[in-house]
ZAFI-122663 format. One record per residue (C-alpha): residue number from 1; x, y, z. Coordinates in steps of 0.05 Angstrom, whole numbers, plus 5000, padded with zeros to 4 digits. Layout:
<sites>
(NUM (X Y Z))
...
</sites>
This chain:
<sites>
(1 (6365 1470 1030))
(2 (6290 1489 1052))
(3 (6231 1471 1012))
(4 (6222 1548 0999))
(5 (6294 1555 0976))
(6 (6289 1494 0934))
(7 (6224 1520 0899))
(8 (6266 1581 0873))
(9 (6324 1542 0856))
(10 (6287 1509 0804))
(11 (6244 1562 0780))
(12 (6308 1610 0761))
(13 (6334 1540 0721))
(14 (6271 1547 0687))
(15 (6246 1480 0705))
(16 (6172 1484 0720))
(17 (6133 1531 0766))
(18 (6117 1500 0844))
(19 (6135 1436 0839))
(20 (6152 1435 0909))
(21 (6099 1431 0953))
(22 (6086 1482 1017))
(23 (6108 1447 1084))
(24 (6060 1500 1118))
(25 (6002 1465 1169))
(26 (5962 1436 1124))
(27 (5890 1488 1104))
(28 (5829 1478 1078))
(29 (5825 1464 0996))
(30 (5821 1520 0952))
(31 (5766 1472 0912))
(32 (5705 1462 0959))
(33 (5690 1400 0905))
(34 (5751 1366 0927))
(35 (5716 1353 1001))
(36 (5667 1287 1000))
(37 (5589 1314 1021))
(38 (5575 1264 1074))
(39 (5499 1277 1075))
(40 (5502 1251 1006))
(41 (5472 1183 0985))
(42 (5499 1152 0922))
(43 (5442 1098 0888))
(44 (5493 1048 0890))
(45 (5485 1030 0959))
(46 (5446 0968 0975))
(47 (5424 0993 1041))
(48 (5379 1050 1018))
(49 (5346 1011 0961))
(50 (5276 0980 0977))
(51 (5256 0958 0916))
(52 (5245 0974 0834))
(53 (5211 0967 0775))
(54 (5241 0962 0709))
(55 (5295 0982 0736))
(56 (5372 0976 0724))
(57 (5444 0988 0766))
(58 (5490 1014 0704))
(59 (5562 1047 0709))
(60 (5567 1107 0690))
(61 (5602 1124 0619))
(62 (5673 1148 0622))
(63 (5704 1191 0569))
(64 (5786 1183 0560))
(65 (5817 1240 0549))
(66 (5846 1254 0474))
(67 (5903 1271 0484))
(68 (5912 1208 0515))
(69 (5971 1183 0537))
(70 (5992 1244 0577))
(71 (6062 1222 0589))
(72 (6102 1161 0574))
(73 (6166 1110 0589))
(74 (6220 1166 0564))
(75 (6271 1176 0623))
(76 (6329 1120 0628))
(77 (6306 1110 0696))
(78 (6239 1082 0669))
(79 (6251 1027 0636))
(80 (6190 0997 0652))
(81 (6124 1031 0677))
(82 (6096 0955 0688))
(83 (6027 0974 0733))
(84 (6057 1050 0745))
(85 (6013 1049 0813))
(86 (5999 1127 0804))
(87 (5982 1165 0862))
(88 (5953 1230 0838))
(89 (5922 1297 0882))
(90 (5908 1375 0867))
(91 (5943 1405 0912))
(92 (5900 1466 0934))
(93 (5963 1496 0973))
(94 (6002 1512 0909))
(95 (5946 1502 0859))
(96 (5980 1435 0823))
(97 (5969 1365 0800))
(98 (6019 1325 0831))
(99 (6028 1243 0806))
(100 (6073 1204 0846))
(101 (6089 1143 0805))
(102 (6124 1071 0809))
(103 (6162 1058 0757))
(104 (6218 1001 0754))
(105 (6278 1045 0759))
(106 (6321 0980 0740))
(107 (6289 0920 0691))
(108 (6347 0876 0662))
(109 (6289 0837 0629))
(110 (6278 0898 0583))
(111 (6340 0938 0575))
(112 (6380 0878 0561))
(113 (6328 0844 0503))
(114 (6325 0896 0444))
(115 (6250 0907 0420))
(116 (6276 0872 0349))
(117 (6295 0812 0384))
(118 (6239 0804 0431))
(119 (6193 0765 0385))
(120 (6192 0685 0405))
(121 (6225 0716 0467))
(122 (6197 0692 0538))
(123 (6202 0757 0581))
(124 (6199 0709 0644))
(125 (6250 0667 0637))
(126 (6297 0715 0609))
(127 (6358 0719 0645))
(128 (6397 0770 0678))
(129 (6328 0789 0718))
(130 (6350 0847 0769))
(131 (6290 0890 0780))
(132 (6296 0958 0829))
(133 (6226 0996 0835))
(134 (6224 1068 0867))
(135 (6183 1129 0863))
(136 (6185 1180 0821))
(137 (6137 1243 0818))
(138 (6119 1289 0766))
(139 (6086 1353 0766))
(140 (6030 1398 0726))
(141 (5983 1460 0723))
(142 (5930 1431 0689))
(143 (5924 1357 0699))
(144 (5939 1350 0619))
(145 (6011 1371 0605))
(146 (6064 1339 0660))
(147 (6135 1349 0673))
(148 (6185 1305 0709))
(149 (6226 1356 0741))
(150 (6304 1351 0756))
(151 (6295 1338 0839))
(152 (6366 1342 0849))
(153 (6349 1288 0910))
(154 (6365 1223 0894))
(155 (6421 1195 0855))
(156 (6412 1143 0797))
(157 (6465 1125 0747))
(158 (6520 1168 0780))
(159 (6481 1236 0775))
(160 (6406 1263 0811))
(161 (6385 1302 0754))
(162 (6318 1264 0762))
(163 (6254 1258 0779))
(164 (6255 1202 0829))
(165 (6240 1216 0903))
(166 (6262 1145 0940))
(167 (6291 1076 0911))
(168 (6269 1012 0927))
(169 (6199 1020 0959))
(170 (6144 0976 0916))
(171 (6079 1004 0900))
(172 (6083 1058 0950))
(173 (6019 1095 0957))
(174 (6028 1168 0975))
(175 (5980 1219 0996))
(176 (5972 1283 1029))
(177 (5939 1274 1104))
(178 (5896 1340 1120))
(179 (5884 1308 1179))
(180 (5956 1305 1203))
(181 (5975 1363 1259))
(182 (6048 1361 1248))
(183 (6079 1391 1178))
(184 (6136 1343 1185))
(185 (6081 1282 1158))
(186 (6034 1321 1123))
(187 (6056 1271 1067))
(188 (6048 1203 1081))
(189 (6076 1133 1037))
(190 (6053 1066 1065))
(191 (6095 1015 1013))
(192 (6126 0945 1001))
(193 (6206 0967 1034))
(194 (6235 0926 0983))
(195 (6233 0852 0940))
(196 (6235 0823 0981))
(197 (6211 0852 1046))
(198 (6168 0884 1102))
(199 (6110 0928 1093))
(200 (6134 1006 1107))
(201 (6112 1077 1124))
(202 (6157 1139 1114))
(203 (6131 1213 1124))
(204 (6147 1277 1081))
(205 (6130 1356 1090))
(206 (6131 1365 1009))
(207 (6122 1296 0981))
(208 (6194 1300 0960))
(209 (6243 1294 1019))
(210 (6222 1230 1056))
(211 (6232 1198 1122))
(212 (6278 1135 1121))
(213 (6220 1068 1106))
(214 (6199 1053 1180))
(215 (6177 0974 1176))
(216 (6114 0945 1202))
(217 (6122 0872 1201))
(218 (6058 0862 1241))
(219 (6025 0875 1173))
(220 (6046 0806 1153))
(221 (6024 0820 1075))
(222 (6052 0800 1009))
(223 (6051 0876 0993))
(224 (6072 0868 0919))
(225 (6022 0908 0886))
(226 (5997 0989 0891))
(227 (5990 0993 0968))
(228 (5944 1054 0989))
(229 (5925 1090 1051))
(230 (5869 1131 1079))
(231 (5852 1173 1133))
(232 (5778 1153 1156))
(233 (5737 1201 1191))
(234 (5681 1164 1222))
(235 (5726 1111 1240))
(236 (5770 1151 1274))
(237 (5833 1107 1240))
(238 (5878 1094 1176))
(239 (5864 1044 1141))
(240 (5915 1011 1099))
(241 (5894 0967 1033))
(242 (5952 0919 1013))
(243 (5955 0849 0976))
(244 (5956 0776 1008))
(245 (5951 0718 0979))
(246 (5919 0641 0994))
(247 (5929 0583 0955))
(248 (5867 0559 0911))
(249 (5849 0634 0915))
(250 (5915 0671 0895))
(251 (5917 0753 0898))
(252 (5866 0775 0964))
(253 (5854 0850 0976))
(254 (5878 0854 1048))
(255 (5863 0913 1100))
(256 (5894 0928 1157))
(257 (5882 0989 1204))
(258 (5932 1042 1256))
(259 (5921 1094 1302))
(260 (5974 1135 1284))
(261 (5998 1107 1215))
(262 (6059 1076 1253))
(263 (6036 1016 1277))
(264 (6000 0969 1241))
(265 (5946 0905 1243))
(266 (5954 0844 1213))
(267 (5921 0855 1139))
(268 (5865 0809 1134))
(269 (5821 0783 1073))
(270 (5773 0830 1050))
(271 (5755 0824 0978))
(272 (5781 0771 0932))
(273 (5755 0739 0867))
(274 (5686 0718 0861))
(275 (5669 0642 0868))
(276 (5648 0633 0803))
(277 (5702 0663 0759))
(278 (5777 0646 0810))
(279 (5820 0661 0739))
(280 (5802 0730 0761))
(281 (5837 0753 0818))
(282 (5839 0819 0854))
(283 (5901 0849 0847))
(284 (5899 0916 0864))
(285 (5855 0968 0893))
(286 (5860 1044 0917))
(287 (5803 1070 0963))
(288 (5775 1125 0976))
(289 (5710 1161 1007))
(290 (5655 1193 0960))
(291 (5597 1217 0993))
(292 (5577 1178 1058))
(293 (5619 1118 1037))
(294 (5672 1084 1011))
(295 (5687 1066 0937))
(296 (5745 1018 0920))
(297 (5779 1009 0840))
(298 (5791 0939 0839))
(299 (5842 0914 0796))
(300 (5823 0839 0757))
(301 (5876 0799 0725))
(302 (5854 0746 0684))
(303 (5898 0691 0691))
(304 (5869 0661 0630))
(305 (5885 0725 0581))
(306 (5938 0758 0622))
(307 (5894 0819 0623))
(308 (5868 0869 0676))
(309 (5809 0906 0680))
(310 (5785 0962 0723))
(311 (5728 0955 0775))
(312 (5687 0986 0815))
(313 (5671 0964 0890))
(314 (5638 0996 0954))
(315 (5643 0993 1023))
(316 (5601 1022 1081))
(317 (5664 1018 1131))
(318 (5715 0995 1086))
(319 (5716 0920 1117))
(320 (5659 0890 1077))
(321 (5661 0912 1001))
(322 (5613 0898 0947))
(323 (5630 0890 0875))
(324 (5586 0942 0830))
(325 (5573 0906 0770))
(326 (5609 0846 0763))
(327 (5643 0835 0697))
(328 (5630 0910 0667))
(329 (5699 0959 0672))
(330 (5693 1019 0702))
(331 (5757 1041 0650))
(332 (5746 0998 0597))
(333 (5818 0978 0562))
(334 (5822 1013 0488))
(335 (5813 0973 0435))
(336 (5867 0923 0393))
(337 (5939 0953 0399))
(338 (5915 1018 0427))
(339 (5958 1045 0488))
(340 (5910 1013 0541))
(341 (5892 0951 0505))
(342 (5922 0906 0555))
(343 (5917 0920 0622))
(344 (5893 0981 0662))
(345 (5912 1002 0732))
(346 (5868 1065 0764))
(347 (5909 1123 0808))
(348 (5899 1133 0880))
(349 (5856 1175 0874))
(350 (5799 1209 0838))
(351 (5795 1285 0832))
(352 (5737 1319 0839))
(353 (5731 1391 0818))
(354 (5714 1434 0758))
(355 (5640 1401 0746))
(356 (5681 1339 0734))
(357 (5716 1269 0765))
(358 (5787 1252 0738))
(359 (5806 1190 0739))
(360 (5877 1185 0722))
(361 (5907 1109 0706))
(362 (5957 1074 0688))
(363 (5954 1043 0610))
(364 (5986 0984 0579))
(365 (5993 0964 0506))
(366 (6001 0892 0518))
(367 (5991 0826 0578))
(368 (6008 0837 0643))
(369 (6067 0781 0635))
(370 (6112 0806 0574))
(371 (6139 0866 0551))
(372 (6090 0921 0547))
(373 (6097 0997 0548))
(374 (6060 1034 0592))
(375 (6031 1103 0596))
(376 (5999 1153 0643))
(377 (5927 1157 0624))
(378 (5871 1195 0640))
(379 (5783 1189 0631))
(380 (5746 1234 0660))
(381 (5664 1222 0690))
(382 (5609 1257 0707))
(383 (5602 1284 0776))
(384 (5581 1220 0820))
(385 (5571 1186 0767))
(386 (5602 1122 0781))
(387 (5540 1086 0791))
(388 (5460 1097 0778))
(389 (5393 1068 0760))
(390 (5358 1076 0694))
(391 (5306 1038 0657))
(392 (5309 0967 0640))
(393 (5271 0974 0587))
(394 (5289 1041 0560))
(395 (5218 1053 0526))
(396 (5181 1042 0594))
(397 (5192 1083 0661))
(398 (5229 1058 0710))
(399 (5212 1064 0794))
(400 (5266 1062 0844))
(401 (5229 1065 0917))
(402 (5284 1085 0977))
(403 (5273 1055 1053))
(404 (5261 1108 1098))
(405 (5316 1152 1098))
(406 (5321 1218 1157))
(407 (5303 1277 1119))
(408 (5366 1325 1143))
(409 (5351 1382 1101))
(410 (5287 1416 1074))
(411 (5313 1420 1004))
(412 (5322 1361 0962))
(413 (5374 1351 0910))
(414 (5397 1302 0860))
(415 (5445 1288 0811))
(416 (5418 1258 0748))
(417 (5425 1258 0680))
(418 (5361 1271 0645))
(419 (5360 1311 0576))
(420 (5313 1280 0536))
(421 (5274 1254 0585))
(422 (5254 1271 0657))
(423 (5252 1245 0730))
(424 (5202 1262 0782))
(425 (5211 1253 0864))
(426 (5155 1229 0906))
(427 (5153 1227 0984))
(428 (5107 1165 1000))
(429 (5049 1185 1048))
(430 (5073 1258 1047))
(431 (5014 1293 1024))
(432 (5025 1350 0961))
(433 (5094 1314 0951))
(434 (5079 1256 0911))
(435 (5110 1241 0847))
(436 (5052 1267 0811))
(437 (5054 1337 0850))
(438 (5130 1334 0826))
(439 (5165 1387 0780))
(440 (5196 1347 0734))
(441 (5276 1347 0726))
(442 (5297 1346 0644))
(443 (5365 1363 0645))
(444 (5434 1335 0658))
(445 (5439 1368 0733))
(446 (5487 1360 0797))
(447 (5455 1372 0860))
(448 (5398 1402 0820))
(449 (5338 1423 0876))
(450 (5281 1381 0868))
(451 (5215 1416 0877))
(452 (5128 1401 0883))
(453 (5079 1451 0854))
(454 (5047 1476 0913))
(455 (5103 1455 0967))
(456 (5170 1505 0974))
(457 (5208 1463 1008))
(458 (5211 1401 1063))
(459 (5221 1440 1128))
(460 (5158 1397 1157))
(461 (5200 1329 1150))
(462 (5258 1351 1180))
(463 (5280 1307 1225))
(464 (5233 1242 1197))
(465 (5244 1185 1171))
(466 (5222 1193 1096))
(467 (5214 1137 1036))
(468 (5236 1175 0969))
(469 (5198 1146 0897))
(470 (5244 1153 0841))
(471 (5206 1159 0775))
(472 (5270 1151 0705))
(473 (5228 1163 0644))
(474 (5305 1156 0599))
(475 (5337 1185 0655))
(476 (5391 1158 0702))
(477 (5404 1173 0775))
(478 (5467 1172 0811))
(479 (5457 1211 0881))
(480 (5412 1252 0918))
(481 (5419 1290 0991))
(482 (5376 1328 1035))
(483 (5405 1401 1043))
(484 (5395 1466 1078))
</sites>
């Protein structure tokens, strides 16, 4: 049965609307927002910064969505969502959300303990212990209301009236490659095979009918956490993000990098916990690019609390990452028995489009080692606004002073958040564009055009090295690019 064929089968059973992806050559998004601006700079990374005054590196504020958790444990095929390792795009082809997910299909720890005899119950060292993870996917018009549709593909229990796409793979990451030429791998899973087992890669045209697991043992990983891939453009490469592990260290980030997503380096150390705190150890983290880099969502579990937070990290090549604020979340867990009060596990990836960034997570309501549910999550943030400077002291102004950055554009634009206070732009040495020629900016604004009083526009620098002058009076910046 075709793809196409498929797609009406399960619209006349009344199922839900596209959930099968085109298999056409992949096209440009529908969203423009959904591309990264590579001209942009984002005020997060070190290399641009010269110096400041009164000034502060904060994360930007996430707001969780209310109708919070989006969709739950409720199949007999999840048993357990554990970490859920969601893998979530909008697919611009057919205009949906798709979430492909990691659920333990089989968990004898929690079907055979009933929830009213669990208390005083170890969940470790309960006993029979058989655990099967696959990968199930789930579909939606909105990003807010999901459905598991019936896939008719893979059989569990005796019958494939189900949602799951392939058994046994462990935290397989999944995307969609627009950079792949042949519709036969426009989908893409780079996984654990199975528990044990090698590191694997299997290809799909719709994200649903996948390739037998290919292994790559020259990965030589541990691979028993959400493994994610990328396709990166200035590197001309995929790179693969996976777990290792060291002893006195534990859980190690590890990357590894292929040509043609088939064969693999040896993953290698590239982030792991910080020398002062070791009980927290990095145990997960999708990638992606934003802007003119590379952001990472580390995972942290606490060994001490059996809790993990959310991160957020940056790379300028994805080999040497930098943690953004130590110690703050970037998804803070909810508060005391709340569905994310335990342990939180970001998506691959975020989604940017509709004035907005989405990220979707996966939520716990308990430790990462005993029985929790979990719950598919989402908290949405600003556009770029993972990361900015504002005033130290919020009753004085704050100065943020660039190194000389190429002026590529003679407009200059910045995203900022600024209502109720204001932020003016000054080009050092650049005479009628100092900060006190400078329009100032007193809104909230993305990519807002930054202008001088008796200067239209910077088609005089073009081409020169420039040195920007921030001035925050209660404002915050996250990002600014030079534009034509």
């Amino acid at each position: 049965m075709t793809a196409k064929s498929f797609l009406c089968a399960m619209t006349a059973a009344g199922v839900v609307l596209c959930v099968v992806a085109s298999s056409a050559p992949a096209a440009k998004p529908k969203d423009a927002s959904t591309m990264p601006k590579t001209d942009k700079h984002l005020l997060l990374d070190t290399r641009i910064i010269d110096r400041t005054e009164n000034a502060r590196l904060a994360l930007g504020k996430v707001a969780k969505e209310p109708r919070n958790p989006l969709f739950k444990e409720d199949k007999p095929w999840e048993p357990r969502f554990d970490n859920l390792y969601a893998n979530v795009l909008f697919d611009g082809d057919d205009g949906l959300y798709k979430c492909w997910y990691s659920p333990f299909l089989i968990d004898q720890r929690t079907t055979s303990v009933p929830r009213d005899k669990r208390d005083g119950v170890d969940y470790i060292k309960v006993k029979p212990n058989a655990r099967e993870m696959g990968v199930c996917y789930a579909a939606s018009k909105d990003g807010l209301t999901w459905v598991k549709p019936e896939l008719g593909i893979v059989e569990f229990d005796g019958s494939t009236r189900n949602n799951i796409v392939y058994r046994k793979p462990h935290g397989g990451g999944v995307f969609k490659d627009l950079h792949e030429t042949d519709p036969a791998r426009r989908f893409k899973m780079f996984t654990k095979s199975d528990e044990p087992g090698d590191m694997a890669v299997a290809f799909s045209p719709d994200g649903l009918h996948w390739s037998k697991l290919t292994p790559c043992p020259d990965i030589k990983s541990a691979g028993d956490t959400h493994n994610n891939a990328l396709w990166a453009p200035d590197l001309g490469k995929y790179v693969g993000i996976t777990r290792l592990w060291a002893p006195n260290v534990g859980r190690i980030v590890g990357r590894c990098e292929s040509d043609d997503f088939a064969k693999w380096t040896q993953a290698v150390d590239v982030l792991h916990c910080l020398p002062a705190e070791p009980h927290r150890q990095t145990y997960a983290m999708p990638v992606f690019r934003h802007a003119n880099l590379y952001l990472g969502l580390v995972m942290l579990l606490d060994t001490k609390t059996d809790l993990v937070d959310c991160e957020l990290t940056w790379s300028p090549d994805t080999i040497h990452w930098q943690r953004v604020c130590p110690g703050t979340p970037m998804i803070p867990r909810g508060p005391k028995a709340s569905y994310d009060c335990g342990c939180i596990y970001a998506a691959a990836n975020p989604i940017v489009r509709d004035g907005e960034i989405r990220l979707y997570y996966g939520g716990n309501n308990g430790p990462h080692t005993t029985w929790r549910d979990g719950f598919f999550c989402l908290a949405r943030l600003r556009p770029d606004g993972f990361a900015g400077f504002e005033p130290a002291d919020p009753d004085a102004p704050a100065l943020v002073v660039t190194k000389p950055i190429r002026c590529t554009g003679k407009t200059l634009r910045v995203s900022a958040d600024a209502e109720g206070g204001s932020l003016r732009v000054g080009i050092v040495g650049a005479d009628g564009l100092g900060i006190d020629d400078a329009q100032p900016a007193t809104t909230d604004a993305t990519d807002a055009p930054v202008t001088w009083k008796n200067k239209p526009d910077l088609s005089a620098l073009v081409g020169k090295n420039v040195q920007l002058r921030f001035e925050l009076n209660k404002a915050k910046l996250y990002a600014f690019a030079f534009v034509d």
